[in-house]
mmCIF file of the N, C-alpha and C atoms, coordinates in Angstrom:
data_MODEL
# 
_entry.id   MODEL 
# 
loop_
_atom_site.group_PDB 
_atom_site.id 
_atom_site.type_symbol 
_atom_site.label_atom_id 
_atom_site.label_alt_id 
_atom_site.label_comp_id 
_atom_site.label_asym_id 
_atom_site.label_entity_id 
_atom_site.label_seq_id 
_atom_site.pdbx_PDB_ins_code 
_atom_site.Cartn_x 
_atom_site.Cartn_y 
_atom_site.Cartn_z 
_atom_site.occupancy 
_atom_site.B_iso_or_equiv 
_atom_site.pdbx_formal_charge 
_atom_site.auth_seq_id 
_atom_site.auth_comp_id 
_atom_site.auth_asym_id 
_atom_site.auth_atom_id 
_atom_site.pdbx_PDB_model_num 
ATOM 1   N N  . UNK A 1 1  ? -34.511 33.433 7.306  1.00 0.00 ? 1  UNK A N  1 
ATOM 2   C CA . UNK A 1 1  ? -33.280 33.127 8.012  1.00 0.00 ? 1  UNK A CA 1 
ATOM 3   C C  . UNK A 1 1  ? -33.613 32.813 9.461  1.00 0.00 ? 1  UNK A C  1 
ATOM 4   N N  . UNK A 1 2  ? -33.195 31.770 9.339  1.00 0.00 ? 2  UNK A N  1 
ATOM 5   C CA . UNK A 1 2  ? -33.054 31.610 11.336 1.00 0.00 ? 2  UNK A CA 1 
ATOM 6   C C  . UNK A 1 2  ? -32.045 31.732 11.937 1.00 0.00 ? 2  UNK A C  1 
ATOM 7   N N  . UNK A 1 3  ? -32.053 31.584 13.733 1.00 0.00 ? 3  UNK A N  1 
ATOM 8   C CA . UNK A 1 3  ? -30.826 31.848 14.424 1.00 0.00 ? 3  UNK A CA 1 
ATOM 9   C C  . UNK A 1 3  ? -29.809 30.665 13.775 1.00 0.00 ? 3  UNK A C  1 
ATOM 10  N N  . UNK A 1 4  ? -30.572 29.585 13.573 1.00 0.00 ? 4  UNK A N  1 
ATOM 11  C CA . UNK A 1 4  ? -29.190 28.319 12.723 1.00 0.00 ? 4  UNK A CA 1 
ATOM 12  C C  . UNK A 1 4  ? -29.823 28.211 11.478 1.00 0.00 ? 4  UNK A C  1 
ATOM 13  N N  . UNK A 1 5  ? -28.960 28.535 10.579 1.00 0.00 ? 5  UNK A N  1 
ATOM 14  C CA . UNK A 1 5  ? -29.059 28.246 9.227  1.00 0.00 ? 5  UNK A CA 1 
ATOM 15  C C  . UNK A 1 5  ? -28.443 26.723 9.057  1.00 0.00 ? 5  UNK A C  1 
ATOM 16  N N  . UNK A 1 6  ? -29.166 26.086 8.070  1.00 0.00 ? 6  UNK A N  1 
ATOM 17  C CA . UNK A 1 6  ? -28.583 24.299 8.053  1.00 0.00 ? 6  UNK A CA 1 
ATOM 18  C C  . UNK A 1 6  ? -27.285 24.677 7.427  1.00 0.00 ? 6  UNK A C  1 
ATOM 19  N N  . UNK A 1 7  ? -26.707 23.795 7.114  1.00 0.00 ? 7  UNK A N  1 
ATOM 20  C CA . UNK A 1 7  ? -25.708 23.384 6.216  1.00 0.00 ? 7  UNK A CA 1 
ATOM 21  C C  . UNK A 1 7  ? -25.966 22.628 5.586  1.00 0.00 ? 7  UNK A C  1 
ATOM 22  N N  . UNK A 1 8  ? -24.466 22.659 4.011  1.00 0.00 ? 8  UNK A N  1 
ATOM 23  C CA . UNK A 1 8  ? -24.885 21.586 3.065  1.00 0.00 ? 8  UNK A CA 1 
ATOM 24  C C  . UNK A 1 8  ? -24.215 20.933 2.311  1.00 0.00 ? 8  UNK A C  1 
ATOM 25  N N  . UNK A 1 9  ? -23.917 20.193 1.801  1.00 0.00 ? 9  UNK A N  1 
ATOM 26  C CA . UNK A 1 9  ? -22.453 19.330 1.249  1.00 0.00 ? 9  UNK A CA 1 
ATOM 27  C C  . UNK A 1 9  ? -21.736 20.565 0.550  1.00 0.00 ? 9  UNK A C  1 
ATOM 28  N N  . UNK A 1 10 ? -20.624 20.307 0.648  1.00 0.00 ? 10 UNK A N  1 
ATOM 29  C CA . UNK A 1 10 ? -19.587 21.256 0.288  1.00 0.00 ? 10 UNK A CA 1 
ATOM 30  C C  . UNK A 1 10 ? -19.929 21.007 -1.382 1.00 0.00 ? 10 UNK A C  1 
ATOM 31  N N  . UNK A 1 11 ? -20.094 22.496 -1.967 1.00 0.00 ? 11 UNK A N  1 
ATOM 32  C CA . UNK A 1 11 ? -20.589 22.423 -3.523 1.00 0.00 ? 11 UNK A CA 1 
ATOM 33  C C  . UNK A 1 11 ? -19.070 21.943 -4.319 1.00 0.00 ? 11 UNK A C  1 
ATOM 34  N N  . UNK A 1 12 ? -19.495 21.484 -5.231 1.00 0.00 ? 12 UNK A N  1 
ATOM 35  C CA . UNK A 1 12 ? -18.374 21.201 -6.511 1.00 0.00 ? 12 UNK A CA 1 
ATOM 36  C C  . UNK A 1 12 ? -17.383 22.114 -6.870 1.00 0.00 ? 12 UNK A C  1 
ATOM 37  N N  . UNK A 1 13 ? -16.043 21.874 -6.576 1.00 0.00 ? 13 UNK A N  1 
ATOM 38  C CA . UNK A 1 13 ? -15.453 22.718 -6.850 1.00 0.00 ? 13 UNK A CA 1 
ATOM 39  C C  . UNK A 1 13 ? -15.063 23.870 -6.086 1.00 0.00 ? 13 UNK A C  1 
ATOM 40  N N  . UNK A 1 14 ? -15.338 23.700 -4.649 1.00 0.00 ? 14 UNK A N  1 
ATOM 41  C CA . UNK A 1 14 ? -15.302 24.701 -3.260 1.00 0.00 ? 14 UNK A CA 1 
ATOM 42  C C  . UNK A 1 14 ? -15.007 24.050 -2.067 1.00 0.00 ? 14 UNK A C  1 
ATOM 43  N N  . UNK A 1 15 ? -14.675 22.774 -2.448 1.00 0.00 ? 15 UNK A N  1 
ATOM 44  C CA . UNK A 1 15 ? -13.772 21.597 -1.681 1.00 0.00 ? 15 UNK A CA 1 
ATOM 45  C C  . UNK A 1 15 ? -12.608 22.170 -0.989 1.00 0.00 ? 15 UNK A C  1 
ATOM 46  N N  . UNK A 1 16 ? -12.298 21.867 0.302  1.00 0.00 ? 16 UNK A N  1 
ATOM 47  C CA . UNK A 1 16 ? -11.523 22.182 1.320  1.00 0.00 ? 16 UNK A CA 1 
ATOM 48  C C  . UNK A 1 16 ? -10.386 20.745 1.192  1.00 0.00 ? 16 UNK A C  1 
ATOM 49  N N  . UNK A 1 17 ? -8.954  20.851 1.413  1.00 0.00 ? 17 UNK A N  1 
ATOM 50  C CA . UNK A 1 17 ? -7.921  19.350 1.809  1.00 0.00 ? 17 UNK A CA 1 
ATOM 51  C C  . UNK A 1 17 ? -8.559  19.050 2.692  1.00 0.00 ? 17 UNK A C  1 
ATOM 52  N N  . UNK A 1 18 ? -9.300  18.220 3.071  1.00 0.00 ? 18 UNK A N  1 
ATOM 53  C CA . UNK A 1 18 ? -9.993  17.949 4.188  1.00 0.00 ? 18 UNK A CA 1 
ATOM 54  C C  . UNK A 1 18 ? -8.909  16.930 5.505  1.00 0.00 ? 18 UNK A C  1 
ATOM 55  N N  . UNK A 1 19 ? -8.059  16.357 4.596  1.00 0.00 ? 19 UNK A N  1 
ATOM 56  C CA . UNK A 1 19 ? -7.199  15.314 5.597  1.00 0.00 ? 19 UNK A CA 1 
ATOM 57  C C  . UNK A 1 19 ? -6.312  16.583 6.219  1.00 0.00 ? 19 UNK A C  1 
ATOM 58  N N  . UNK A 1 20 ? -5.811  17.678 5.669  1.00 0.00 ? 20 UNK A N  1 
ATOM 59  C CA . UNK A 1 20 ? -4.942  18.917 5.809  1.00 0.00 ? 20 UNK A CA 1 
ATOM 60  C C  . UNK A 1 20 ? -5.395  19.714 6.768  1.00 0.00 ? 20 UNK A C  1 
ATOM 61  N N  . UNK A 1 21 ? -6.888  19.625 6.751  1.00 0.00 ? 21 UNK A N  1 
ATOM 62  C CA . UNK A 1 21 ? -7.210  20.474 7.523  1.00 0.00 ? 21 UNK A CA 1 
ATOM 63  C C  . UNK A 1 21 ? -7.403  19.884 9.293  1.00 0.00 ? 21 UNK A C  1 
ATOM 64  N N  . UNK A 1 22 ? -7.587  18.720 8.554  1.00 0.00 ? 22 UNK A N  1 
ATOM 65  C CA . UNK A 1 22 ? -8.238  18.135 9.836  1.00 0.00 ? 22 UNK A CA 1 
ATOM 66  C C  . UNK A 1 22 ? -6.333  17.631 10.682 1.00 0.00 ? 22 UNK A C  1 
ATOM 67  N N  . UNK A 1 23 ? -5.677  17.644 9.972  1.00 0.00 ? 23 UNK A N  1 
ATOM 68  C CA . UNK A 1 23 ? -4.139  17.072 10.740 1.00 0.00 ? 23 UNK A CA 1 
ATOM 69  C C  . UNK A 1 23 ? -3.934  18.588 11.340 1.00 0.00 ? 23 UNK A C  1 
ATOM 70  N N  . UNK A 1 24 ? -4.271  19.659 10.430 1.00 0.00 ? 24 UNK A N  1 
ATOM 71  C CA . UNK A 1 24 ? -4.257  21.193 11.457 1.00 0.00 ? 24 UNK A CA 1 
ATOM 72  C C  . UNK A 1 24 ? -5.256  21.466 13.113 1.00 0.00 ? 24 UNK A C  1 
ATOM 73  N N  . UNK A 1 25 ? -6.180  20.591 12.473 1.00 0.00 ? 25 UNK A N  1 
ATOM 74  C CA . UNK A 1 25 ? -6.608  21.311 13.756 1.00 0.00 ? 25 UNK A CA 1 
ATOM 75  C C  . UNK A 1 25 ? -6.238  20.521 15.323 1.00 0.00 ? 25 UNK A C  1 
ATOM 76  N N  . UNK A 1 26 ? -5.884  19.081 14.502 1.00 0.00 ? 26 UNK A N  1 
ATOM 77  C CA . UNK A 1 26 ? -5.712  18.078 15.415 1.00 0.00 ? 26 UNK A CA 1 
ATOM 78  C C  . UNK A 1 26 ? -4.041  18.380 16.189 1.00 0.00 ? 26 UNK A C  1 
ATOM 79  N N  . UNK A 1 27 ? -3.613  19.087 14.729 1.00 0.00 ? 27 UNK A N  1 
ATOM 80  C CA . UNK A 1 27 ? -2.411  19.526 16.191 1.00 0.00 ? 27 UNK A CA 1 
ATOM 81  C C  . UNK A 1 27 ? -2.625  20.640 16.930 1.00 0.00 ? 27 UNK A C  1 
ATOM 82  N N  . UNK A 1 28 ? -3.303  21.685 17.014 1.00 0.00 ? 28 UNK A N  1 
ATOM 83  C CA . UNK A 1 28 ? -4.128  22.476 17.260 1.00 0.00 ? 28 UNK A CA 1 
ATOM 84  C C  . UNK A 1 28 ? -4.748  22.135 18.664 1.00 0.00 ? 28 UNK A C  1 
ATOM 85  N N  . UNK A 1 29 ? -5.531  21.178 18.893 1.00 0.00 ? 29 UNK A N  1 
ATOM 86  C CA . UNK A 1 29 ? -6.392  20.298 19.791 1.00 0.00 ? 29 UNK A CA 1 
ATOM 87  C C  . UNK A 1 29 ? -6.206  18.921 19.425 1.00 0.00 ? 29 UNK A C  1 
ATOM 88  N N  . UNK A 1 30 ? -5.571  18.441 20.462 1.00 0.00 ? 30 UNK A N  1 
ATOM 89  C CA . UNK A 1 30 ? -5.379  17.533 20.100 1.00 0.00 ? 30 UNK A CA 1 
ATOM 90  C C  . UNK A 1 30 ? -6.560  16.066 20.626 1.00 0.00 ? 30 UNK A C  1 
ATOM 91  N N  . UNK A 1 31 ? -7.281  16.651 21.822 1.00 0.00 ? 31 UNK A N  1 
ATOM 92  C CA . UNK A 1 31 ? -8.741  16.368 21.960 1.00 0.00 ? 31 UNK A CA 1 
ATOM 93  C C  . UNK A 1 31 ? -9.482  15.561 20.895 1.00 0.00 ? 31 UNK A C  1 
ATOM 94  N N  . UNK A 1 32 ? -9.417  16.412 19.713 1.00 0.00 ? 32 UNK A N  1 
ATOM 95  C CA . UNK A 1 32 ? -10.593 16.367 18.685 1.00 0.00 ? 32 UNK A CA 1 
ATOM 96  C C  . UNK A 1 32 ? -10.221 15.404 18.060 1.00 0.00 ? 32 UNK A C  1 
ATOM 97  N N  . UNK A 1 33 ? -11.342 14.425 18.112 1.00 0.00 ? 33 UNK A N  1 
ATOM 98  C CA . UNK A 1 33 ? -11.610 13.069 17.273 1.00 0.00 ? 33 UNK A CA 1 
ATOM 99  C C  . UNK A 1 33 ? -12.124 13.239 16.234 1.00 0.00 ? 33 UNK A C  1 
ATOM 100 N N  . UNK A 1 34 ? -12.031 11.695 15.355 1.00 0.00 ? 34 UNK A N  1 
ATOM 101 C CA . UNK A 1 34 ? -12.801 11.826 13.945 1.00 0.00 ? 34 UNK A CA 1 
ATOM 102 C C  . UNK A 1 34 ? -14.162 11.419 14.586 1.00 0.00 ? 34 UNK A C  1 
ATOM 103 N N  . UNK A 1 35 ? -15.354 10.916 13.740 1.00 0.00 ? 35 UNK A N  1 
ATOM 104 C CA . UNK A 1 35 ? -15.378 11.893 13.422 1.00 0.00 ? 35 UNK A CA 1 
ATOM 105 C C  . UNK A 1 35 ? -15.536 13.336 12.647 1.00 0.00 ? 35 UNK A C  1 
ATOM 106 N N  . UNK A 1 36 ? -14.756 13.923 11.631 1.00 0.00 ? 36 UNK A N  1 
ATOM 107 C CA . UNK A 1 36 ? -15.271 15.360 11.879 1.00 0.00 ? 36 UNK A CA 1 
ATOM 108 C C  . UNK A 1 36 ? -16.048 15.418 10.081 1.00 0.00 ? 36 UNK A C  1 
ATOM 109 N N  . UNK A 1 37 ? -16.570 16.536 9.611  1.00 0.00 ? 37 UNK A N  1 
ATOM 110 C CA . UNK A 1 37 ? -16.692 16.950 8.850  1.00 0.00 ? 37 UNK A CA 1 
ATOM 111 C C  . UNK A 1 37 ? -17.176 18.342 8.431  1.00 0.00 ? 37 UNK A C  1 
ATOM 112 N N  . UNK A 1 38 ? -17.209 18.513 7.021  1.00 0.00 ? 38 UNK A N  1 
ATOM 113 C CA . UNK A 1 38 ? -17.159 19.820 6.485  1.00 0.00 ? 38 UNK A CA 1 
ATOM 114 C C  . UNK A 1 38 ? -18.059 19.576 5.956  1.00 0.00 ? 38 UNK A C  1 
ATOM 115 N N  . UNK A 1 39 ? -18.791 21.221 6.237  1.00 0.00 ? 39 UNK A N  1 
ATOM 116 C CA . UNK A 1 39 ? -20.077 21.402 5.284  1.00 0.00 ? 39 UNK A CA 1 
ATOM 117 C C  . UNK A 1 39 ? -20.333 23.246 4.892  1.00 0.00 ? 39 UNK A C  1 
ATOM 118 N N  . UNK A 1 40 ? -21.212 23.132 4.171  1.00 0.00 ? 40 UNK A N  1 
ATOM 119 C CA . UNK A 1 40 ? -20.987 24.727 3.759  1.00 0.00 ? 40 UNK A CA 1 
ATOM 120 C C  . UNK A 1 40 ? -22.535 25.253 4.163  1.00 0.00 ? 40 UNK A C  1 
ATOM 121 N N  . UNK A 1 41 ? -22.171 26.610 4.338  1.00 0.00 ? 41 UNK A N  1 
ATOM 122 C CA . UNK A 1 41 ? -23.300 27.372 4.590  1.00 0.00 ? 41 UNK A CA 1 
ATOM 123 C C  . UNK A 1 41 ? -24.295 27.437 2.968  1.00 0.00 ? 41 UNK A C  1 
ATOM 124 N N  . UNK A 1 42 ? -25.840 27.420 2.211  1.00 0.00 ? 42 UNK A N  1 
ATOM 125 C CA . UNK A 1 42 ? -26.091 27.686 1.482  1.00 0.00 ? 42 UNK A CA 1 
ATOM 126 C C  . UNK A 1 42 ? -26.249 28.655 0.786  1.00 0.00 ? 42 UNK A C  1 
ATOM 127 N N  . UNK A 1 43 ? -26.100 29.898 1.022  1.00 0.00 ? 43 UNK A N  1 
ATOM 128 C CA . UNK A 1 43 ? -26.328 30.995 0.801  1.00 0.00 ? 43 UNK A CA 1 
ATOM 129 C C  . UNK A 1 43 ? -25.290 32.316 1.096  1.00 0.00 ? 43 UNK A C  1 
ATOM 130 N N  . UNK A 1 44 ? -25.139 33.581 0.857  1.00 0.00 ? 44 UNK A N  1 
ATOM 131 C CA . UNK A 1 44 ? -24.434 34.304 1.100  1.00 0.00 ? 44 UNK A CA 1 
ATOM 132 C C  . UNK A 1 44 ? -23.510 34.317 0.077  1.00 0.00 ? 44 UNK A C  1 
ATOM 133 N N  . UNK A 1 45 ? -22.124 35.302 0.319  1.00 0.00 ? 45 UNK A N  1 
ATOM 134 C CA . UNK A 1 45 ? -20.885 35.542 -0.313 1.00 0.00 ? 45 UNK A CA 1 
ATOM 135 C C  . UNK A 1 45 ? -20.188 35.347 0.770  1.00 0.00 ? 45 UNK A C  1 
ATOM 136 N N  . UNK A 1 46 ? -18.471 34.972 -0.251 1.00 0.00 ? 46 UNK A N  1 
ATOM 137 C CA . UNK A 1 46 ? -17.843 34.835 0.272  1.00 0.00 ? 46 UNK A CA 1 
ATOM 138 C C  . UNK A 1 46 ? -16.463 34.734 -0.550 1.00 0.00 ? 46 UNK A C  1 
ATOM 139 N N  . UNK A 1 47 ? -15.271 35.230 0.207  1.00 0.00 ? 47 UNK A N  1 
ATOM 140 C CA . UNK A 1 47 ? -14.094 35.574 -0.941 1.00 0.00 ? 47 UNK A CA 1 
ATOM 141 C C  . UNK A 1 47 ? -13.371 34.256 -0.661 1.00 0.00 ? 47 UNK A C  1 
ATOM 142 N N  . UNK A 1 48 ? -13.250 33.239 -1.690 1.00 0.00 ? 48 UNK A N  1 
ATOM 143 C CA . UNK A 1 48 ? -12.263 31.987 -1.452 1.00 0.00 ? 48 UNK A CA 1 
ATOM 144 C C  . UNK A 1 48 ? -10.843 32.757 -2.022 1.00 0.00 ? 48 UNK A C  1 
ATOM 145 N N  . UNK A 1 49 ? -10.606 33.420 -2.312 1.00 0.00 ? 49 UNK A N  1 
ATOM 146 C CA . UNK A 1 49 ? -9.217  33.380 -2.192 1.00 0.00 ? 49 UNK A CA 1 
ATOM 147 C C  . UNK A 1 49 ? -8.281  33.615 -1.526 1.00 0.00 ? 49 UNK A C  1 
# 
């Protein structure tokens, strides 16, 4: 493990609304340009529900 662990395409089936998320954050900050994307950590747990 390092201080940055990579990231990695979001696995099958652990897919985020990505247009949903991204209209959230943009009203949120409205700063933030495209632009953006999602990626997942490889390793670990984690509770999606």
């Amino acid at each position: 493990m390092t201080l940055i662990d990579p990231t990695i395409p979001v696995r099958e089936g652990e897919a985020l609304d990505e247009a949903r998320l991204f209209d959230h954050l943009k009203a949120l900050h409205p700063e933030l340009q495209p632009p953006m994307q999602v990626s997942q950590f490889p390793g670990g747990a984690s509770n999606l529900t």
